[in-house]
N, C-alpha and C positions, 0 to 999 in steps of 0.2 A: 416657748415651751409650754405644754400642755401639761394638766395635773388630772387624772380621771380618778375621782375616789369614789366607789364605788359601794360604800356602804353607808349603813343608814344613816349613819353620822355626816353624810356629805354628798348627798346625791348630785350629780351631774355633772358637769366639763367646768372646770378653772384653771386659769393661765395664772403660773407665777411672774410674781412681779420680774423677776429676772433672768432673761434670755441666756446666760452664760452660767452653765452648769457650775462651773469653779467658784462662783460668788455665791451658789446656792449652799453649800456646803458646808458653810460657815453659817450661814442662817439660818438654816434648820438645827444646828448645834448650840447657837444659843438661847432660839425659842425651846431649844427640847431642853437644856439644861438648867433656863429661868423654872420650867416648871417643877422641878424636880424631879426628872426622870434621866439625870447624867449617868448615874452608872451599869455601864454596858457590859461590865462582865458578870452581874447579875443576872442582867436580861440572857444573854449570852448560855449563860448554866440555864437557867430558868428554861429558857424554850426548847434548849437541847436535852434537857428530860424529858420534855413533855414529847418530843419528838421519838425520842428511842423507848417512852413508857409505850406510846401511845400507836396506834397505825394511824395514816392520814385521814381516812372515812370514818375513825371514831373519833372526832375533835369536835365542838358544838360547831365551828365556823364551816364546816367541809361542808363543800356544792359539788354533786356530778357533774353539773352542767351550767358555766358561772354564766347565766343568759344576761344579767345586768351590766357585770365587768364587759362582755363582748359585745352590748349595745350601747354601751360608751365609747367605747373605742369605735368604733363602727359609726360611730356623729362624730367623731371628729374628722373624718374624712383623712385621716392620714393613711399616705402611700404604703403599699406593701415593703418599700423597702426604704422607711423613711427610721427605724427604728424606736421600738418597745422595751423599757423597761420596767420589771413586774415588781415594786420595793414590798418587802415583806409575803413574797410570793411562795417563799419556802416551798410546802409540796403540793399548793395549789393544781389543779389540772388547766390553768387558762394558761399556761404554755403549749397546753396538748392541741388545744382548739383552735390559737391563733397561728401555732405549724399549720393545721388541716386547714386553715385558709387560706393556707399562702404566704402571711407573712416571714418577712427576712430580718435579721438583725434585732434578733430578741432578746434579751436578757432576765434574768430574775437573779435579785437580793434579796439578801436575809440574813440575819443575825445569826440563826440556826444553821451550821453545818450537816447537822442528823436532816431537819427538813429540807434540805436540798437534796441532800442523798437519794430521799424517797423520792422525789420527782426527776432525778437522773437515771435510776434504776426503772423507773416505770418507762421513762422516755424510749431506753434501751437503745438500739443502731442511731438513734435521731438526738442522742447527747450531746453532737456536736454543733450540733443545729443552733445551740443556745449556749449565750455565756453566763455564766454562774459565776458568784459573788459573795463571797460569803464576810459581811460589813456589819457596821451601825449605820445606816443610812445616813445620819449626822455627824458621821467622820469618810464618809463615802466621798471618793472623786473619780467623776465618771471617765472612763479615756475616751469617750468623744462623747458628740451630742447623740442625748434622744430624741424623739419630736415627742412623743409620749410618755410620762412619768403615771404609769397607773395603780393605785392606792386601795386597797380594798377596807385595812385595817390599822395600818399604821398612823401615817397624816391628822387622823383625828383625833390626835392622842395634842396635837399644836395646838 
C-alpha cells in the first residue's frame, strides 16, 4: 500500500509498513491517540464549522490546482483503476482532477461532513463517480483495498 503525503511536512511516496488495510486502522489509532489527539468529536465540530463558516477557496490550505498531490500520485505509476483514496480530502478539488484523468475507484474521507458536501455539490452529475466517507481516519475500515492512500494534511499530524 502506498502512502502519498503531499505536504510540506512529508514530501514524496511512502509505503506503509502494512499491506492489509484492516491492520492499518488500529495503527493509526494508536499512534494518533499516544499523541494526544483522541478525541474526534472535537475534531469533528471543529472542522464542521469551519466548513459551513467558511467557503472552500477561503481556507489558508485551498489549491486550484493541487500540481504536487497529482505529481505524486502520477510516480507511483498506479493503474487507473487500481484505486485512490483522498484521507482528509474534504473539499479538496484533487477528486476533480484525478476524474479528468481517468481515474476509477476514488474515494475521499473526512471527518467533515459540511467539507464533503462542498466537493459533492461542486462535482454535481460526477458524484457518483466517487465514494465519500465521512470518518476519523483512525477508526476508519476501508471495504477493500486502495493501492493509493494520499495525505495532504492529516498523516503529519503521526
Amino acid at each position: 500500500m502506498t502512502w502519498v503525503p503531499a505536504s510540506a511536512h512529508g514530501m514524496g511516496v511512502h509505503h506503509f509498513p502494512h499491506d492489509d488495510p484492516l491492520r492499518l486502522t488500529p495503527l493509526l489509532h494508536h499512534v494518533f491517540c499516544v499523541r494526544g489527539h483522541c478525541d474526534s468529536m472535537n475534531s469533528k465540530e471543529h472542522w464542521n464549522q469551519v466548513y459551513e463558516a467558511k467557503a472552500p477557496d477561503d481556507v489558508s490550505w485551498y489549491q486550484a490546482r493541487p500540481a504536487t498531490s497529482l505529481k505524486f500520485i502520477e510516480a507511483t505509476g498506479v493503474g487507473r483503476e487500481q484505486g485512490i483514496i483522498d484521507v482528509g480530502g474534504g473539499a479538496s478539488l484533487l477528486v476533480d482532477f484525478l476524474l479528468d484523468a481517468g481515474f476509477k475507484r476514488l474515494a475521499v474521507l473526512d471527518i467533515s461532513a459540511a467539507a464533503l458536501e462542498h466537493a459533492k455539490r461542486r462535482l454535481g452529475a460526477r458524484v457518483g463517480e466517487v465514494a465519500w466517507f465521512v470518518a476519523d481516519v483512525t477508526e476508519f475500515t476501508p471495504p477493500h483495498r486502495f493501492a493509493v492512500w494520499h495525505d495532504r494534511a492529516v498523516f503529519h499530524l503521526f
